[in-house]
C-alpha positions in Angstrom: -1.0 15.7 0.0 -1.2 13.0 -2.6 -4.9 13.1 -2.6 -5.8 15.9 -4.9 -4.1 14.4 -7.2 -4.9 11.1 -7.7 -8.9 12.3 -7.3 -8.1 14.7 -10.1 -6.3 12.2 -12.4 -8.5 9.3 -11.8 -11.6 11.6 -12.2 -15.0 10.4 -12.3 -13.9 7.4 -10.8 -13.9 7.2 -6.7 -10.8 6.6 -4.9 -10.8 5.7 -1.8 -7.7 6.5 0.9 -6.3 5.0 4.0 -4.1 7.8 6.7 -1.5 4.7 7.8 0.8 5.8 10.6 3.6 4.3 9.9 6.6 3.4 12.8 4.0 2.6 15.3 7.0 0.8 17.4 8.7 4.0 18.3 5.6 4.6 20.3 7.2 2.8 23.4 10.3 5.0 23.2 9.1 7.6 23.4 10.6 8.8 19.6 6.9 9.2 18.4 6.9 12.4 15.8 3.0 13.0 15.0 0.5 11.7 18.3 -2.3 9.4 17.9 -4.7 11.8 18.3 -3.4 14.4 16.0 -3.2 11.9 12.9 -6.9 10.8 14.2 -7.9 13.9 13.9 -6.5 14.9 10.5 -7.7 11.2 8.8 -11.1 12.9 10.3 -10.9 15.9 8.3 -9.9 13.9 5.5 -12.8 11.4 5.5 -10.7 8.2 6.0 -9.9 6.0 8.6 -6.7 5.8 10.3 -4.5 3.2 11.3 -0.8 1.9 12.6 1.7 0.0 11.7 5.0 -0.9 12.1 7.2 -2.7 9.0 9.6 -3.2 11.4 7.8 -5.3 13.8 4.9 -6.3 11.4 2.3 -5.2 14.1 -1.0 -4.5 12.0 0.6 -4.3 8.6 -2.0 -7.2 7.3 -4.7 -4.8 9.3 -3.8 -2.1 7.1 -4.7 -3.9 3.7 -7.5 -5.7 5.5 -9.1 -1.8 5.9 -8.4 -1.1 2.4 -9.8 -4.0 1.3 -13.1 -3.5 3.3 -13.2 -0.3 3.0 -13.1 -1.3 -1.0 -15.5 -4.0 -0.5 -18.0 -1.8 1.3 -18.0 1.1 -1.0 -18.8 -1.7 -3.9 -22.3 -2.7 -1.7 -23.0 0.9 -1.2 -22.9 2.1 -4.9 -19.9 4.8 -3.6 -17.5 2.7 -5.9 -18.9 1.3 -9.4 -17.2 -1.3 -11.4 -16.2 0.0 -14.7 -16.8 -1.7 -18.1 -13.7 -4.6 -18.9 -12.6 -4.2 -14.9 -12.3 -7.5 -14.1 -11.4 -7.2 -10.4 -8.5 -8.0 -8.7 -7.1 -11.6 -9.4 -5.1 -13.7 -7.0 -2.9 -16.2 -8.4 -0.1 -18.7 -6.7 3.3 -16.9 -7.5 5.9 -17.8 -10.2 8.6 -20.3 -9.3 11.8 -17.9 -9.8 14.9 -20.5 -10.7 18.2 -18.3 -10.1 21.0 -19.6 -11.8 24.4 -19.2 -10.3 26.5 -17.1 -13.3 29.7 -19.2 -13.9 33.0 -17.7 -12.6 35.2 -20.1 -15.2 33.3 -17.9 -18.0 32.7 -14.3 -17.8 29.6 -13.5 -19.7 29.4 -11.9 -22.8 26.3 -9.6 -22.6 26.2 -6.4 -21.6 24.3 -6.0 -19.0 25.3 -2.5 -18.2 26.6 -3.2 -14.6 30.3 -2.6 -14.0 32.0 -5.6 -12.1 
C-alpha cells in the first residue's frame, strides 16, 4: 500500500485517498480480477470510498475526480483538512497554445538533442 507512506511523508498534514477500481469494462466479460464487493470491503477497512472506472471506455473517470474533489471539498467544511499558510488552492487556467513546428528535412539540425535518428 501506498498509503503509509504518503501519510508518513506528508505528516501532520491530512491526506485523503480514493480505492478506484480500475478496468471496470472487463466486468461484462467476465475477465473481472478483484469483485465488487471485495474492493468494497477493503476501501471499508481503509476509510475511503470506492469507485470504478474504465480509461478505456471513459465510464466514470470524471466521477472519480468529482469524489476526490468532494471528498476534498468536504473535509475543508469539516475542519478534517486545514489550509496551510501560502496554500493558495488549486488554480484553473485555460491551457497553453502548443505551436509544433515541422523540423525541416532539407536541413538536418545541428543540436544535439540526444536522440539517435
Amino acid at each position: 500500500y501506498i498509503m503509509p507512506s504518503a501519510r508518513l511523508s506528508l505528516q501532520p498534514h491530512k491526506v485523503l485517498f480514493v480505492l478506484v477500481g480500475q478496468k471496470s469494462d472487463r466486468d461484462d466479460s467476465g475477465e473481472r480480477v478483484v469483485s465488487r464487493e471485495e474492493a468494497e470491503k477493503l476501501a471499508g477497512q481503509l476509510g475511503m470510498p470506492y469507485v470504478e472506472a474504465s480509461a478505456k471506455t471513459g465510464q466514470n473517470v470524471r466521477g472519480c475526480f468529482e469524489l476526490l474533489t468532494r471528498r476534498v471539498y468536504q473535509g475543508l467544511l469539516s475542519g478534517e483538512v486545514e489550509l496551510q499558510e501560502g496554500w493558495d488552492g488549486v488554480k484553473c487556467a485555460a491551457p497553453q497554445s502548443l505551436q509544433l513546428q515541422r523540423a525541416s528535412l532539407a536541413q538536418p539540425s545541428t543540436q544535439d538533442t540526444g536522440c539517435m535518428n
